[in-house]
N, C-alpha and C positions, 0 to 999 in steps of 0.2 A: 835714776830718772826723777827731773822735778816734776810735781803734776801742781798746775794755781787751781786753788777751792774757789768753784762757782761762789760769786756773792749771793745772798739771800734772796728771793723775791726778785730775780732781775727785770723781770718783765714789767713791777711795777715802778722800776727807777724813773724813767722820764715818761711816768703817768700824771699829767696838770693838773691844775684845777678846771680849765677849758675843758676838759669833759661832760661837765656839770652841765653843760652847751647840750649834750643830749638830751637829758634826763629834763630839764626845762621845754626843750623841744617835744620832747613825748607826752609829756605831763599836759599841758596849751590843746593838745589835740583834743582831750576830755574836756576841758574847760569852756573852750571856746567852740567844739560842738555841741554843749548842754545850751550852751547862750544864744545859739540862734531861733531866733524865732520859728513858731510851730510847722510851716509849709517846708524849710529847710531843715530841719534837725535830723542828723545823722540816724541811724539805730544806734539803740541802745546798747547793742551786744557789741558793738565796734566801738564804741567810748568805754565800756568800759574794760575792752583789751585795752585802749588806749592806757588807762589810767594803771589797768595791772602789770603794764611793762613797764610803764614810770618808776611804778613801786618797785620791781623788781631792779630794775638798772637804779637807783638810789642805793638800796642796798648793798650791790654788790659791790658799786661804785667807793660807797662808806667803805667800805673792806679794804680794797685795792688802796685806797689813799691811806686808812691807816698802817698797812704793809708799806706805802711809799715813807709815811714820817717815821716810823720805825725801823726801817734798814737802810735808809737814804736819808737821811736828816742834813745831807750836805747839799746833796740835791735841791730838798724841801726850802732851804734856805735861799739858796742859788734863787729858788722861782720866788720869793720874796722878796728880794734886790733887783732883780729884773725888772726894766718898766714897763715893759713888752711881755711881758707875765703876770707880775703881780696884781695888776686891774680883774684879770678873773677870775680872784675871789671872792669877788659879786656872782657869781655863777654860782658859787658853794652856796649861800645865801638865797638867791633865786630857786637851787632845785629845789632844796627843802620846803622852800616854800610853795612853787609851784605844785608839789604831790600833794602836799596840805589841801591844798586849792582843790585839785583834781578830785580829792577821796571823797570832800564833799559834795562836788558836782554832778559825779559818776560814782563813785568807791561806795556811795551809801547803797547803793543796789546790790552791791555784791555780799557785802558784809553789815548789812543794816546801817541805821541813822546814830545809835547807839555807839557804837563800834568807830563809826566813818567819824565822828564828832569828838572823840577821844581822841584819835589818831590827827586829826584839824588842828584841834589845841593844842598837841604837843610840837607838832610841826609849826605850826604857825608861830609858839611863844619862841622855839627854838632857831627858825628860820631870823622875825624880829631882830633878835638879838645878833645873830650872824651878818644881818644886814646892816645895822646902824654900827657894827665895829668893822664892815667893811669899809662902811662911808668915811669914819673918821680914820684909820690905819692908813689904807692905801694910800690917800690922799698927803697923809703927813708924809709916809714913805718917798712918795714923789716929792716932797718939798726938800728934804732933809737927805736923803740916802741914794735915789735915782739920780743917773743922771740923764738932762735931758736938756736935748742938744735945739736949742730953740721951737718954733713954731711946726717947721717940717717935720718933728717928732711926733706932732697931736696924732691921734687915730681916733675913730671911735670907739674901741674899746676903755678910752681912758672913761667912759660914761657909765660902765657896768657896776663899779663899784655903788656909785652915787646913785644911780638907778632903782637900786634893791629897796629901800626903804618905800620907796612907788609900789614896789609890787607886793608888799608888806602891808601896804595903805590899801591896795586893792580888795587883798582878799581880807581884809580885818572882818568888814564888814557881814561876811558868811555866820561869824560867829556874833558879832552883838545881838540880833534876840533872844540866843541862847543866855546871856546876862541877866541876872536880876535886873528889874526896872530902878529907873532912881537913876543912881550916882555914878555906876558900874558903867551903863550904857552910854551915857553921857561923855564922861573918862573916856571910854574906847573910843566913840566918837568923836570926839576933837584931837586925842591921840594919833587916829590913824589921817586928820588933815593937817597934823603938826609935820606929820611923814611925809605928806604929800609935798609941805609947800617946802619940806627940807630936802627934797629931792629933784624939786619941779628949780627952784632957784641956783640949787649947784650945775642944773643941766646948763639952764639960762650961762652960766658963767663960762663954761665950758664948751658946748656948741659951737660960738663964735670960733674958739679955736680951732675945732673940724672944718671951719668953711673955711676960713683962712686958711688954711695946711693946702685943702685941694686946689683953692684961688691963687694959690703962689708959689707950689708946687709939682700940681698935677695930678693928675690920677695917682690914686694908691698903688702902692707893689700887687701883681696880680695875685700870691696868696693871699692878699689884705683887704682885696675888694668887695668881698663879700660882706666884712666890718661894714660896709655902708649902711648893711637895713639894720644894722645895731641903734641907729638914731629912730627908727620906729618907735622902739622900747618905750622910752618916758614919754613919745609922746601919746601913743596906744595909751599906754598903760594909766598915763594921767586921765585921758577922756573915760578910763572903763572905771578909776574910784571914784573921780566926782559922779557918776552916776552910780554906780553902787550903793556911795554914802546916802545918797538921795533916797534912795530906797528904803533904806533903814533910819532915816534921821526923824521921820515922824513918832516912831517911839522910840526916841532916845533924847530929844531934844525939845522946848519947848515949838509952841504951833510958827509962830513967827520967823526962827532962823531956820526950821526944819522947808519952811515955802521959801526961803533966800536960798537955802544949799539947792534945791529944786529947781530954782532957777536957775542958777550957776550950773546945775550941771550940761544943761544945752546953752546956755551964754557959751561958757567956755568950751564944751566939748566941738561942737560944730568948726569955729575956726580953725582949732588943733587936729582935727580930724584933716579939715584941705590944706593943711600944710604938710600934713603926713602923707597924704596922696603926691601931693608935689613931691615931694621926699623919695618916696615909692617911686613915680617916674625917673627921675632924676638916678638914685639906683640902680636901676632895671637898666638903664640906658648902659650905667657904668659896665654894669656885671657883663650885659652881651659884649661889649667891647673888648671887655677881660678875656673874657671867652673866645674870643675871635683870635685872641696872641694866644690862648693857649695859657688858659689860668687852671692850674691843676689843682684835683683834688685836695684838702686838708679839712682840719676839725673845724675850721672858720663859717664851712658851710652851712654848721647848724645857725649860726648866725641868720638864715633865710626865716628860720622856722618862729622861734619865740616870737622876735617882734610884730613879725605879721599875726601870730595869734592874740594878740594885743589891741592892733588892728582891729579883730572881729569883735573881740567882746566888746571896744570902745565903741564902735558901729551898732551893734548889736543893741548894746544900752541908750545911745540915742537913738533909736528905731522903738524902744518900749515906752521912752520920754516923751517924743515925739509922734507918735502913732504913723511917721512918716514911713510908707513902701519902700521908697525908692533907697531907704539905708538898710534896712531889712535885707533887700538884693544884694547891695555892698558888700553886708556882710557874709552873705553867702559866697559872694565871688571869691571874698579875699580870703575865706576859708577853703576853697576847691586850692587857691593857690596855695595857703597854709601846708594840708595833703599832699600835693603833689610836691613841693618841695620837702615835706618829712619824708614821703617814698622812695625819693632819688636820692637825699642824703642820707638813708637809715641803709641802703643796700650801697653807699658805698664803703660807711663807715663798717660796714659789718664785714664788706669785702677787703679793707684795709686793716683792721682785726684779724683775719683768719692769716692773711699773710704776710704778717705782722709789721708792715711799715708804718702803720699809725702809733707802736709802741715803741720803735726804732729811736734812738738818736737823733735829732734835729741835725738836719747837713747844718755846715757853716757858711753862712752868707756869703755871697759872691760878692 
């Protein structure tokens, strides 16, 4: 009798990077509940489960993928030549960085400022790096290695990679008064809007080809609709470092460009903010429709979560710029939506975990 030897680690052979989709999505929740203004601010003790499941699902996550590149490296490749894969390695990039985000936000309560601030800078120098070699990889890989078969290909996922360096620029800014004065802070500060505007300009180039894809193609495939609030991302995410930076550039920079970034940050964030709402509608509109033919569960879902937490904190930051109310509420709103869409996607995803179709083999496309 022949018996075939179990492969190694089966369960974490077709484990993605698109996971990493969680662990961003959990991480936003601490982040962007610490940023809302005092009359909305969640408890404390729920942000910072928020942030202690981040940490824990990063961790475990680290694990499971080095078990994937270790007994699956044909696999791991596979999702590297894929075009329709490989863009999610801005995910890897973003979690990292997102827990970074998170531990300061919330993390320092549990484990002090001492502790939460070590843990910041390792993630964050680490994340950095993960993200500007997303930016440039992916992107050559698509030029050179992917193939891709005109406009109708665009999704927005192709935005994830190029996105990271935003969410890099965002949270820089936690850690510059931890800096020596002088030079250090200076350095991070223009560093982290060297990130901004290398992230903000690749969206600019790429976008257009998302609107073109749906304007002469249609609605996305219903697993892929949910990819829509992927375009929140850069744009959240840019209205919450211009005002971040703002915040920290008085001592980091001399008086004069520190009152220009200050301006800039409500110049610019207010416009981008109503196109994001537009965006947001526009979305919403799609999703229900989706939903109506019967768009089934997948990992795309978390897709709902990050960018809208982007959202808040960009809302958030011009409501402290602006001393205006009426963004303040925004941001609360679009945080109830944040929650309620990590609630319904964290219990499907854990329902699709336990009976294991989320670890399953991708069917083949019809």
């Amino acid at each position: 009798m022949v018996t075939t030897a179990r492969p190694p680690a089966p369960l974490t052979r077709h484990l993605g990077p698109n996971w990493y989709a969680a662990v961003m999505g959990t991480a936003i929740l601490a982040t962007a509940g610490n940023s809302l203004p005092a009359p909305f601010t969640p408890p404390r003790p729920l942000l910072d489960a928020a942030w202690a499941l981040s940490a824990l699902a990063l961790l475990v996550l680290l694990a499971a993928r080095a078990l994937h590149w270790r007994h699956h490296r044909d696999q791991a490749r596979a999702h590297l030549l894929d075009a329709s894969v490989a863009p999610f390695y801005g995910c890897f990039a973003m979690g990292v960085l997102a827990v970074g985000g998170a531990t300061m936000a919330a993390g320092k309560d549990v484990v002090g400022e001492p502790a939460a601030l070590a843990v910041a800078w390792v993630l964050w120098t680490a994340g950095t790096a993960l993200s500007l070699l997303a930016a440039l990889v992916v992107p050559y890989l698509m030029v050179v290695r992917h193939r891709i078969d005109g406009v109708g290909s665009a999704t927005p996922v192709w935005l994830l990679p190029v996105v990271a360096p935003m969410v890099a620029a965002a949270l820089g800014p936690q850690l510059i008064p931890h800096l020596p004065e002088g030079q250090a802070r200076t350095a991070m500060l223009l560093g982290c809007y060297a990130m901004f505007g290398l992230s903000l300009l690749a969206t600019l180039l790429l976008l257009p080809l998302v609107f073109a894809r749906l304007l002469t193609h249609g609605p996305l495939p219903l697993a892929l609709t949910p990819t829509l609030f992927l375009v929140l991302g850069p744009l959240g995410q840019s209205t919450t470092a211009v005002n971040q930076l703002a915040d920290v550039a008085p001592g980091a920079i001399g008086p004069a460009y520190a009152h220009g970034f200050q301006a800039f940050a409500v110049v610019y964030g207010v416009p981008v903010l109503g196109f994001a709402l537009l965006w947001l509608a526009l979305a919403v509109s799609l999703v229900v429709r989706a939903a109506r033919a019967g768009m089934p569960f997948a990992m795309t879902w978390w897709g709902f979560t990050f960018p809208v937490g982007t959202c808040v904190t960009g809302a958030a930051g011009l409501a402290r710029h602006t001393g205006l109310d009426a963004l303040g509420w925004l941001a609360a709103a679009l945080f109830a939506l944040l929650a309620l869409a990590w609630a319904v996607t964290a219990f499907r995803t854990v329902r699709g975990l336990l009976s294991g179709v989320l670890l399953a083999a991708p069917r083949p496309a019809a």
